[in-house]
C-alpha positions as CSV (number, residue, x, y, z in Angstrom):
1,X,179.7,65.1,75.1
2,X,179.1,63.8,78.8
3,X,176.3,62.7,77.6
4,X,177.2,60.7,74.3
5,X,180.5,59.1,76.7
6,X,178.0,57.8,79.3
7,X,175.6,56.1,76.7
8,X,178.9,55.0,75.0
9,X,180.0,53.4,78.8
10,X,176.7,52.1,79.3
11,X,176.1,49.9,75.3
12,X,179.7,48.6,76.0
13,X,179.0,47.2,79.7
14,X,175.6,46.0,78.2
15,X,177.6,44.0,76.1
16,X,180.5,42.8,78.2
17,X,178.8,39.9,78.9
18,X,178.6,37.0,76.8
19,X,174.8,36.0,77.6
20,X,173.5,39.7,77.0
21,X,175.5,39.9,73.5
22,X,173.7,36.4,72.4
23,X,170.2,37.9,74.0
24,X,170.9,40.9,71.4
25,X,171.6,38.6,68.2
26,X,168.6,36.8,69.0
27,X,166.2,39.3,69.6
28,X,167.8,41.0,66.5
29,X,166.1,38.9,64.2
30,X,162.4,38.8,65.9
31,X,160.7,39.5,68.7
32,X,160.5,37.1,71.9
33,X,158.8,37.3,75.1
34,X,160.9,36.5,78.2
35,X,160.3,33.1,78.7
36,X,161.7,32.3,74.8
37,X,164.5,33.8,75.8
38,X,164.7,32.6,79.4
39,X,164.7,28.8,77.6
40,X,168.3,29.3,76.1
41,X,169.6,29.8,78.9
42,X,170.3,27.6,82.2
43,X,169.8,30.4,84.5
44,X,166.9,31.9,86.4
45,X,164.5,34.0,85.3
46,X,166.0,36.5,87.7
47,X,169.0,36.6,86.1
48,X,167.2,36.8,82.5
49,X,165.5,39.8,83.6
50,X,168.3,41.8,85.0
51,X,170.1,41.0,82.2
52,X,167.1,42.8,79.8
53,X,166.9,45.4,82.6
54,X,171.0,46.4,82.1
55,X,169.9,46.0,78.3
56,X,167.0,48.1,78.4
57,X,169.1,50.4,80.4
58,X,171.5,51.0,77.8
59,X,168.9,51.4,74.9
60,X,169.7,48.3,73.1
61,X,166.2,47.0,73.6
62,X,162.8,47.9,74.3
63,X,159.9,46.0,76.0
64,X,156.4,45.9,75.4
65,X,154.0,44.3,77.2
66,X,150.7,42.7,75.7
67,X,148.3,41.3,78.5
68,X,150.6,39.4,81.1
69,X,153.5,38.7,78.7
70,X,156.6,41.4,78.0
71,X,158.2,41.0,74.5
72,X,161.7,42.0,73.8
73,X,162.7,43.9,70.0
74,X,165.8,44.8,69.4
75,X,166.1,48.9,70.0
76,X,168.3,49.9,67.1
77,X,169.8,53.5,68.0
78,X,171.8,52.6,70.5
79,X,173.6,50.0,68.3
80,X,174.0,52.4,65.9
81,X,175.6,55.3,68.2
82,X,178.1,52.4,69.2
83,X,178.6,51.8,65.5
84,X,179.6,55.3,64.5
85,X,181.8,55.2,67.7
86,X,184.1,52.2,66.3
87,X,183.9,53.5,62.6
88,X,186.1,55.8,63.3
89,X,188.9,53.5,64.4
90,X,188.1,51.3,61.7
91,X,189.2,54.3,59.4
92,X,192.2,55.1,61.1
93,X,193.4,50.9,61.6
94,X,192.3,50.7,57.2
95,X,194.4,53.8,56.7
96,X,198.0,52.6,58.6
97,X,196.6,48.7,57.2
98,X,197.2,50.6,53.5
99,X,200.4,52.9,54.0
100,X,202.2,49.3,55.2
101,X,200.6,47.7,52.4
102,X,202.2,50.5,50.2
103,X,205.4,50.2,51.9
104,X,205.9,46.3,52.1
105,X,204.7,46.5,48.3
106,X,207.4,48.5,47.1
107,X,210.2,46.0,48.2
108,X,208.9,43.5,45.5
C-alpha cells in the first residue's frame, strides 16, 4: 500500500506542471528525441531534461538511447495505475450524479 501511495504521489507531481503534462500528450502519440521536444518549448535544455528526469522518475516515460541521441515514448503503466486510482471517484461522483438525477426527476 506504501508502495502504490508513493507511485500515486510521484505520477500526480509529474503532472502538476503544465509543461510536463503537454511533454506526455506529445510523446503519447510518437516517439521524439530531446531536442523535438526541447523546440516547443522556450526553455533550456536543462530544464527539458529535468522535466523528463521527474517524468522518468514517476514511470510515465522511458528513454532509449540510439548512438548520441535519447528518445522519449510514452511509458504506459504508470498512466494506467493513476487511471484505476480516479476511476474510483468517477464511480462514486456518477452514482450521487444519478440518485439527484432521480430525485430532481420526480418533481416533474
Amino acid at each position: 500500500m506504501v508502495e502504490y501511495t508513493l507511485s500515486l504521489d510521484s505520477i500526480f507531481g509529474s503532472l502538476s506542471d503544465p509543461i510536463r503534462r503537454d511533454i506526455l500528450r506529445r510523446v503519447v502519440n510518437s516517439e521524439m528525441n530531446i531536442s523535438e521536444i526541447a523546440s516547443h518549448y522556450s526553455v533550456s535544455l536543462a530544464a527539458i531534461s529535468k522535466h523528463l528526469k521527474i517524468l522518468e522518475r514517476a514511470q510515465l516515460i522511458t528513454k532509449r538511447r540510439q548512438g548520441k541521441e535519447h528518445f522519449v515514448t510514452v511509458s504506459p503503466a504508470a498512466l494506467k495505475q493513476a487511471d484505476e486510482y480516479l476511476n474510483q471517484y468517477q464511480d462514486l461522483w456518477n452514482g450521487r450524479f444519478n440518485r439527484l438525477d432521480t430525485l430532481l426527476n420526480k418533481g416533474e
